[in-house]
SERO-4910 file (N, C-alpha, C, O; in steps of 0.05 Angstrom, whole numbers):
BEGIN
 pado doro    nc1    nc2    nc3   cac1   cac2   cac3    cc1    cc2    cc3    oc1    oc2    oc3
  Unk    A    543    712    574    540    688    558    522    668    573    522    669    597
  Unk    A    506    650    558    480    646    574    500    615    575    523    612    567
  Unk    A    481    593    588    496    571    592    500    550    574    516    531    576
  Unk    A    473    559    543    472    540    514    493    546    504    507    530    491
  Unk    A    500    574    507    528    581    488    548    570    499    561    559    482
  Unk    A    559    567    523    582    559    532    586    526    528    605    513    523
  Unk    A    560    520    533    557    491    526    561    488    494    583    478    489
  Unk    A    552    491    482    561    488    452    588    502    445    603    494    427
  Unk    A    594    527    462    624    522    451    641    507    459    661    503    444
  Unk    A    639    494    486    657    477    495    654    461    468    670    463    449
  Unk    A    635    447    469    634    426    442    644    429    423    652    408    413
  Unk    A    648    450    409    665    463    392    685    460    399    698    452    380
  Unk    A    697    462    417    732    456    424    743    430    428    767    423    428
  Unk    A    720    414    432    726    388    442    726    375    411    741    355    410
  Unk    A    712    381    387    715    372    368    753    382    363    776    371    365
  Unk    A    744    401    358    768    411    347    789    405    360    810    408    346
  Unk    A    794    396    386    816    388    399    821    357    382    842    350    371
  Unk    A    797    341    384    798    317    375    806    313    352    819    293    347
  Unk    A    800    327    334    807    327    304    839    338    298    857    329    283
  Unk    A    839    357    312    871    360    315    893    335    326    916    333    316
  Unk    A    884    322    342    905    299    351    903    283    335    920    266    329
  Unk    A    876    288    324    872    254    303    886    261    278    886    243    261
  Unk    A    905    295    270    919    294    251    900    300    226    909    298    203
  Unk    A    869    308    232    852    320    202    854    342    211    859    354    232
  Unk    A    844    351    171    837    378    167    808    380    168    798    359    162
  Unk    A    785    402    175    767    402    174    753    378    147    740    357    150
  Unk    A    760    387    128    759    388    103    743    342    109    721    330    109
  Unk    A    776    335    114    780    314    122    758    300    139    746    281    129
  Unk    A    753    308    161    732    299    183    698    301    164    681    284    161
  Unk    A    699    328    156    672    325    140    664    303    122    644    289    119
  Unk    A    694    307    105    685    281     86    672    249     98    653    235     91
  Unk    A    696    248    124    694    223    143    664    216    146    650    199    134
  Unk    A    654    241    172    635    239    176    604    249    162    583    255    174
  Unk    A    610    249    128    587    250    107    570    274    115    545    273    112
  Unk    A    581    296    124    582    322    132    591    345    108    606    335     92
  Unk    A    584    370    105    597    397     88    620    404    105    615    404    129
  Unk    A    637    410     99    661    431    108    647    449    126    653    451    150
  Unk    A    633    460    117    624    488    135    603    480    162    594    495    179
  Unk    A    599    454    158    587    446    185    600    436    205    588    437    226
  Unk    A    631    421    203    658    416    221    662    451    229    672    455    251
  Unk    A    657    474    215    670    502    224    651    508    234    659    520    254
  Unk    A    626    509    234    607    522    255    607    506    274    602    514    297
  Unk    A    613    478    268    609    460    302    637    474    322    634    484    345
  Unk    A    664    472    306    681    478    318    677    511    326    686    516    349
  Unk    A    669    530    316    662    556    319    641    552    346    639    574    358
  Unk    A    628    534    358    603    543    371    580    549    365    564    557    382
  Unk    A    571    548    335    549    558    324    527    539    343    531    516    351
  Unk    A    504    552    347    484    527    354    462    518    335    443    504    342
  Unk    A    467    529    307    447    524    286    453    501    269    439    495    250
  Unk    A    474    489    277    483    459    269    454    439    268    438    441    287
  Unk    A    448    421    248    435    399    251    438    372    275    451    351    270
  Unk    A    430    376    290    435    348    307    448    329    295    473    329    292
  Unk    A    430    308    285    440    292    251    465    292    247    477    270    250
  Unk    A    484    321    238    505    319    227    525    330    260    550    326    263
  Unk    A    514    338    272    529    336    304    529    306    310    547    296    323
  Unk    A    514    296    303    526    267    325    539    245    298    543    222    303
  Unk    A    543    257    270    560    245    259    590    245    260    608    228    257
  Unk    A    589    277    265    623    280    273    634    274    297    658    270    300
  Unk    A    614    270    323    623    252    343    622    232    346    631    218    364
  Unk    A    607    223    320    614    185    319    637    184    302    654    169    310
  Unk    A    642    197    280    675    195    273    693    200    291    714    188    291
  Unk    A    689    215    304    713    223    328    713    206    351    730    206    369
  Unk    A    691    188    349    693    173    378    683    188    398    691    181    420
  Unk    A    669    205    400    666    220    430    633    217    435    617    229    421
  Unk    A    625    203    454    609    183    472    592    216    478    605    236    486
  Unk    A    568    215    473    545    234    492    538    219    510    535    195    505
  Unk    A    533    233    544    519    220    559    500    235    567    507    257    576
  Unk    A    467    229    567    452    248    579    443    244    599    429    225    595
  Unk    A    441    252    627    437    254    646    426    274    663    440    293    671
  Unk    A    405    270    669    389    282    697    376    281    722    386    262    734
  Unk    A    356    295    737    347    286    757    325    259    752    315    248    772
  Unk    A    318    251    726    310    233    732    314    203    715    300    184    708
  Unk    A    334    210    714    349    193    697    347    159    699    343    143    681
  Unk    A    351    156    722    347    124    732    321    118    734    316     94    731
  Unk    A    301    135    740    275    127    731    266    126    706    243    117    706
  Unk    A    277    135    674    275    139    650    289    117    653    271    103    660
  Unk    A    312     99    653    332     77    651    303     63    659    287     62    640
  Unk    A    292     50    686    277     34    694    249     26    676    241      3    672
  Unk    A    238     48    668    216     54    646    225     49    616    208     42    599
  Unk    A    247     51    610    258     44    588    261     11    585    251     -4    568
  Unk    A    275      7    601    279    -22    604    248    -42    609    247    -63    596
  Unk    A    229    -36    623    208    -43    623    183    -40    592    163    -52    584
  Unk    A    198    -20    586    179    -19    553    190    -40    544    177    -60    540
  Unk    A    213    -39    540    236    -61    526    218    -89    525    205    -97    506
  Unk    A    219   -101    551    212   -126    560    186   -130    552    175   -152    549
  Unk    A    174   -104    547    144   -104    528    143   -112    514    120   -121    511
  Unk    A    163   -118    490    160   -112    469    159   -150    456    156   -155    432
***
């Protein structure tokens, strides 16, 4: 299993853990997050052919925060913030 798949299935579980405490049914969360049914089951499945778009709608219904981070992260933060002040 390469490291995209494990990564996307974790994600898949982490939905589905979340949606389970929060007491929905798939069905439920989709509607929430203006999503199809069958896109809460492939996210929770691991699929990685999910739309971004509707991946970061069901983690804004669920509350669950992306952080991206890398090796050059605080220099993208510093350059970011300096466009900013561009503007």
């Amino acid at each position: 299993m390469n490291n995209i798949t494990q990564i996307v299935g974790r994600l898949g579980e982490l939905v589905r853990f979340h949606r389970n405490k929060a007491g929905l049914t798939q069905i439920q969360l989709a509607d929430l997050a203006g999503v199809g049914k069958s896109t809460v089951y492939d996210i929770e499945k691991g699929k990685s052919t999910v739309q971004i778009s509707s991946l970061f709608a069901v983690l804004a219904i669920m509350n669950i925060d992306v952080k991206f981070s890398g090796p050059l992260s605080a220099a993208f933060e510093k350059w970011s913030a300096a466009q900013s002040s561009d503007k």
